[in-house]
N, CA and C atoms as an extended XYZ file, in Angstrom:
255
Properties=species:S:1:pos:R:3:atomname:S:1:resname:S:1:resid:I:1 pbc="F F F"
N        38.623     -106.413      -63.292 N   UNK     1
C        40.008     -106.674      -63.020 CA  UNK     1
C        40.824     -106.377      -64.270 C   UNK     1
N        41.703     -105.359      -63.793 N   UNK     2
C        42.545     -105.251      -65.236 CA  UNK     2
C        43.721     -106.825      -66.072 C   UNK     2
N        43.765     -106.406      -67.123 N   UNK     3
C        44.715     -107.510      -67.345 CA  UNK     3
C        45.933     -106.942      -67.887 C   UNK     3
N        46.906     -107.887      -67.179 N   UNK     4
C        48.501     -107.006      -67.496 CA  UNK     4
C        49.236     -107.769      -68.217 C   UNK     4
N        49.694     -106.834      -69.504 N   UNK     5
C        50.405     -107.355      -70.743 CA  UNK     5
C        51.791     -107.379      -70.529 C   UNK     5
N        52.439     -108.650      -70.849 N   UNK     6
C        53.977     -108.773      -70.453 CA  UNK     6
C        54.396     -107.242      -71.370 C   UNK     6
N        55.499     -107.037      -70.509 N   UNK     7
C        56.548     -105.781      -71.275 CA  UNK     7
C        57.397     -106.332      -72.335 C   UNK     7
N        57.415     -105.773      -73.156 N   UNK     8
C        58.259     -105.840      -74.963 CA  UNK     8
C        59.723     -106.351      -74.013 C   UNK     8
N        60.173     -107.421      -74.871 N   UNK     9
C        61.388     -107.894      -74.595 CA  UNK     9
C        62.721     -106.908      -74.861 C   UNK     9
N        62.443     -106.383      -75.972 N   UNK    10
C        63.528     -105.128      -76.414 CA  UNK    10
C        63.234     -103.970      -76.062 C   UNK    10
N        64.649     -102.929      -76.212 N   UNK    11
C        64.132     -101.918      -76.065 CA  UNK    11
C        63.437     -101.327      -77.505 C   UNK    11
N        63.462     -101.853      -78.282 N   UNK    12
C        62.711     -100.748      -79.453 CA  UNK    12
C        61.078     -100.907      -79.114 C   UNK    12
N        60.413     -100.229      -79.155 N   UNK    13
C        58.938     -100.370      -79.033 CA  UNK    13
C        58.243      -99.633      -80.072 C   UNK    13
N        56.783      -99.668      -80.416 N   UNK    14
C        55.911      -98.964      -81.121 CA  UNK    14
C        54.660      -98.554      -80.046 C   UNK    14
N        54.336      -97.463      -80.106 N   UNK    15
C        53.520      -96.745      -79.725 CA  UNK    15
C        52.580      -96.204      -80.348 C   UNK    15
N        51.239      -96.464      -80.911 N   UNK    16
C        50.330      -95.474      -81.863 CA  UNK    16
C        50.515      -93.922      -81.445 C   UNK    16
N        50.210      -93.727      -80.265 N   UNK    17
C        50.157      -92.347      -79.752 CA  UNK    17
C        51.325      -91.426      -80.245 C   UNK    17
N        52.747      -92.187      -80.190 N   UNK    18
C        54.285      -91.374      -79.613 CA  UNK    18
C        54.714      -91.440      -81.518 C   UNK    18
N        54.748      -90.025      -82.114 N   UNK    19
C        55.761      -90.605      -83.486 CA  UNK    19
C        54.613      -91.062      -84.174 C   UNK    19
N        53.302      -91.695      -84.541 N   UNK    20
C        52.693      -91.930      -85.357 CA  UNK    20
C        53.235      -93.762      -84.843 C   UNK    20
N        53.497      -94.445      -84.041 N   UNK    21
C        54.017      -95.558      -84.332 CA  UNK    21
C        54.826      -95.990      -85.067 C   UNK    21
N        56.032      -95.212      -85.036 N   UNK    22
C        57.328      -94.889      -85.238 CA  UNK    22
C        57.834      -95.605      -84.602 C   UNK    22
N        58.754      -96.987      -84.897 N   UNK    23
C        59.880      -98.041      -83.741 CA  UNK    23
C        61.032      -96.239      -83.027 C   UNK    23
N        60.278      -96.463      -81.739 N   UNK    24
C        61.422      -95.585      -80.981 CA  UNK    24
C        62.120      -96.293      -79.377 C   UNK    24
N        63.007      -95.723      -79.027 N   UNK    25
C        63.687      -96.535      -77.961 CA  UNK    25
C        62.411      -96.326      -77.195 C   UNK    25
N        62.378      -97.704      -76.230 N   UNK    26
C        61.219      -97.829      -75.327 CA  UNK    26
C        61.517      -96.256      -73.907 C   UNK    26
N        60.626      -95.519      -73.337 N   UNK    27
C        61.004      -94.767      -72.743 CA  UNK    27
C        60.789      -93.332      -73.067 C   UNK    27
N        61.445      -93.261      -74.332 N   UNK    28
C        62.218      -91.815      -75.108 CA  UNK    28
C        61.249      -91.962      -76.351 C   UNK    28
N        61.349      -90.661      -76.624 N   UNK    29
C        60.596      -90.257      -77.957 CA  UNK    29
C        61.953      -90.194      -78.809 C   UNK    29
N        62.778      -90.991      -78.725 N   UNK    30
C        64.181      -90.659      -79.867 CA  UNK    30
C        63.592      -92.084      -80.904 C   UNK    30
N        63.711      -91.726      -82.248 N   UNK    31
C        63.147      -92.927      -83.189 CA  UNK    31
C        64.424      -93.642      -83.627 C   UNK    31
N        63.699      -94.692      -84.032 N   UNK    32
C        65.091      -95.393      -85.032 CA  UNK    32
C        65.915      -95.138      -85.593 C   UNK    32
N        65.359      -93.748      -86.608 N   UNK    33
C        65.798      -93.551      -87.474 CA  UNK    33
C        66.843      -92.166      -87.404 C   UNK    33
N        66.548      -91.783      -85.982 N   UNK    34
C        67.143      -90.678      -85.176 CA  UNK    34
C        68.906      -91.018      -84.858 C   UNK    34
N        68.577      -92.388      -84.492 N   UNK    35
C        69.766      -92.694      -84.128 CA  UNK    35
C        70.548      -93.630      -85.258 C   UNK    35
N        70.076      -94.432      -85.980 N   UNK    36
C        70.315      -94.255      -87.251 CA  UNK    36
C        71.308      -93.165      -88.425 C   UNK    36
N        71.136      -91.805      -88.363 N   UNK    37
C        71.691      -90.790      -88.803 CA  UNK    37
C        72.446      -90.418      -88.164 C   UNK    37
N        72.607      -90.561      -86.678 N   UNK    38
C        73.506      -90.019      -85.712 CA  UNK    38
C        74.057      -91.017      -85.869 C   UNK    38
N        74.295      -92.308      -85.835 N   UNK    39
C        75.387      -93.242      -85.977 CA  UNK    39
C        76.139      -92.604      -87.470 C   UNK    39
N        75.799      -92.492      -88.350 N   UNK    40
C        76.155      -92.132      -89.730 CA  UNK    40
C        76.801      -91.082      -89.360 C   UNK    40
N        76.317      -90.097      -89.009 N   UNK    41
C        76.832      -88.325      -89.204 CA  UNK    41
C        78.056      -88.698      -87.616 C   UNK    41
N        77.475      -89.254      -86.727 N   UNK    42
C        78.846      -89.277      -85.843 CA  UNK    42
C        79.549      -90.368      -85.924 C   UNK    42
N        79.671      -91.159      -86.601 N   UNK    43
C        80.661      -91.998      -86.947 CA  UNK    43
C        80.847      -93.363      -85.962 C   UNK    43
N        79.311      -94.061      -85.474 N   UNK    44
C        79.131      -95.004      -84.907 CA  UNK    44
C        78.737      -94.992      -83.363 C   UNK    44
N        78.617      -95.854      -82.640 N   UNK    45
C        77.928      -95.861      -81.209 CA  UNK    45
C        78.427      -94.754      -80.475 C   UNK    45
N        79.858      -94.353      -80.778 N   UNK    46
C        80.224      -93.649      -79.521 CA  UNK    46
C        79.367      -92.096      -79.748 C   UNK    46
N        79.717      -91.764      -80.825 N   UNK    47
C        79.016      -90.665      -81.363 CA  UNK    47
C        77.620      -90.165      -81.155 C   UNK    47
N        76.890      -91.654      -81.158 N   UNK    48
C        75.474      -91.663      -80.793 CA  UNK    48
C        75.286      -91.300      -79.229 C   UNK    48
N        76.014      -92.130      -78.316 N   UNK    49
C        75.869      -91.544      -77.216 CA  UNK    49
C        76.355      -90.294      -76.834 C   UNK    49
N        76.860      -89.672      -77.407 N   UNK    50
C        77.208      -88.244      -77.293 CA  UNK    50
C        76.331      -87.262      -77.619 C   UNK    50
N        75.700      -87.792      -78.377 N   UNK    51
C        74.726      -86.929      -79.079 CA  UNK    51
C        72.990      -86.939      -78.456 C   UNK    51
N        73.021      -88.264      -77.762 N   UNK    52
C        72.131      -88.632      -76.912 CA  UNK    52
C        72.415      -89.335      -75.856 C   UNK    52
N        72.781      -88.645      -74.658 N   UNK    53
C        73.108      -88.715      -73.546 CA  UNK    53
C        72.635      -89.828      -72.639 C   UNK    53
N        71.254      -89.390      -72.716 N   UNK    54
C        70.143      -90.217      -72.334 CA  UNK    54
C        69.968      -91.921      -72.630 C   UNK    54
N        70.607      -91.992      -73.605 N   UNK    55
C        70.554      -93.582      -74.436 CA  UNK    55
C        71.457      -94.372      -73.298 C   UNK    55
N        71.341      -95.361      -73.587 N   UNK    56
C        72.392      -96.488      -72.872 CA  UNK    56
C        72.841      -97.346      -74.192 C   UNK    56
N        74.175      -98.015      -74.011 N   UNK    57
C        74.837      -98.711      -75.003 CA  UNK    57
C        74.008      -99.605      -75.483 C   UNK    57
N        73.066     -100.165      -74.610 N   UNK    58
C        72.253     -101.200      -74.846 CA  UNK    58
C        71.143     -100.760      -75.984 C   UNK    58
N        70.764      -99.794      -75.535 N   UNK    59
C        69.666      -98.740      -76.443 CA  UNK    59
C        69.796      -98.789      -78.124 C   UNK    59
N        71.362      -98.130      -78.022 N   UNK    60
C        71.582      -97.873      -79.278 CA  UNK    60
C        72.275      -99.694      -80.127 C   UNK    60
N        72.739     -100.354      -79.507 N   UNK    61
C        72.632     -100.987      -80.260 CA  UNK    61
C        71.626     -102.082      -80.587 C   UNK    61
N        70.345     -102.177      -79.810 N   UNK    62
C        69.262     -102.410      -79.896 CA  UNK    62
C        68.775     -101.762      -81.096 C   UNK    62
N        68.901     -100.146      -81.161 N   UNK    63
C        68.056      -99.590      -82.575 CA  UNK    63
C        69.080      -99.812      -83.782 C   UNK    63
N        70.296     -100.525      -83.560 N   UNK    64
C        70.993     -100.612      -85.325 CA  UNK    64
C        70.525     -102.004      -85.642 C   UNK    64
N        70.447     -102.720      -84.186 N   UNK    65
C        70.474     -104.426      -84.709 CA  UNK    65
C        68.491     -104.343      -85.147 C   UNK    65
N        67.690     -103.513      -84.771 N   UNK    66
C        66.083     -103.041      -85.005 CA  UNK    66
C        66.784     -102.722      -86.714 C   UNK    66
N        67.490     -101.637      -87.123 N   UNK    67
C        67.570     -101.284      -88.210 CA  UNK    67
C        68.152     -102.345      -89.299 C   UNK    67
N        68.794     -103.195      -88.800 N   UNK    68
C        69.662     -104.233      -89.933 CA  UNK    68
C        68.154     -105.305      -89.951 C   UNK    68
N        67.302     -105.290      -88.944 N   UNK    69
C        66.725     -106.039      -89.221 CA  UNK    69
C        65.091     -105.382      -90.399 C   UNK    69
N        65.057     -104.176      -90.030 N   UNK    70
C        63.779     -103.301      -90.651 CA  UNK    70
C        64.378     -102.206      -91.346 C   UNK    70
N        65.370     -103.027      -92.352 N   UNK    71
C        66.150     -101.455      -93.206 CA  UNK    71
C        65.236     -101.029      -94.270 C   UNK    71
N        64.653     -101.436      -94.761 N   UNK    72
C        63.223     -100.725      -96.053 CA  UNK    72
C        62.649      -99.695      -95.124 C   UNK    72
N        61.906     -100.113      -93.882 N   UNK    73
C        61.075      -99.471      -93.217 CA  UNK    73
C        61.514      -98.341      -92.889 C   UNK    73
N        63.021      -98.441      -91.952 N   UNK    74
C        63.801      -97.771      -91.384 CA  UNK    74
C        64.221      -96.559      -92.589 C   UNK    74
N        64.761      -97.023      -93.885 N   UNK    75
C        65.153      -95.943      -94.605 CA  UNK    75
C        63.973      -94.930      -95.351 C   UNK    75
N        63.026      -95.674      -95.582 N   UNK    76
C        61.635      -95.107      -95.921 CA  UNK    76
C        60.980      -94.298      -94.626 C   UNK    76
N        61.317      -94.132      -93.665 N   UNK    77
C        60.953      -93.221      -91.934 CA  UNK    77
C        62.028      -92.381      -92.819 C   UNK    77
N        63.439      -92.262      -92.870 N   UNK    78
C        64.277      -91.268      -92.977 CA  UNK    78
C        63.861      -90.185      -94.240 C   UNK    78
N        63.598      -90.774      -94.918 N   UNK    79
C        62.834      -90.457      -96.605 CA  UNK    79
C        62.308      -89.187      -96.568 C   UNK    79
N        60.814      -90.080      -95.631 N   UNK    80
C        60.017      -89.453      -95.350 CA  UNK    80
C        60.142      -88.048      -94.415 C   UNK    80
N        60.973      -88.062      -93.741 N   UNK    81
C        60.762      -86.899      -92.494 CA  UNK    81
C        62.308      -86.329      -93.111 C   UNK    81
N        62.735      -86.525      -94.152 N   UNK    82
C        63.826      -85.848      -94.980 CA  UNK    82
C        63.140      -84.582      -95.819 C   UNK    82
N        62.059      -85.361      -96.290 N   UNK    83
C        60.840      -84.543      -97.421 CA  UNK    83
C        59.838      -83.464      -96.897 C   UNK    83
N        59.678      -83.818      -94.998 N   UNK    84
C        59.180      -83.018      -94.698 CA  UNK    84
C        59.882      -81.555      -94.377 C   UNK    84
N        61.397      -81.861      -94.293 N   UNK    85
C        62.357      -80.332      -93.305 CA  UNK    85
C        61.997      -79.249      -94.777 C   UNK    85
């Protein structure tokens, strides 16, 4: 008999498989830190949803209130995949 694990209360989730276990919106392969920069470069939520269609208001401010809460982590993801382009 299988056993079934309650679903993550938020939308941010971790996945080993998706991103390396990268916090990304539950659903979407878009990361934290994705929307993160798109809040920055577009100049806050509205921007973000423009830029990602797909998101819901809820989404994105799920991944800033994820980021105010995991900003080391969050800016060290950006760092990192800054160092890789």
């Amino acid at each position: 008999m299988a056993i079934r694990q309650a679903a993550p209360k938020g939308r941010i989730v971790r996945n080993p498989r998706v991103l390396g276990g990268e916090p990304i919106v539950r659903g979407t392969r878009i990361p934290v830190r994705s929307i993160v920069l798109a809040a920055r470069e577009y100049d806050g939520t509205e921007g973000v949803l423009t830029a990602y269609p797909q998101l819901t208001l809820i989404d994105v401010q799920d991944a800033l209130a994820f980021y105010a809460a995991h900003k080391a982590e969050i800016d060290w993801d950006i760092q990192a995949n800054l160092a890789d382009d």
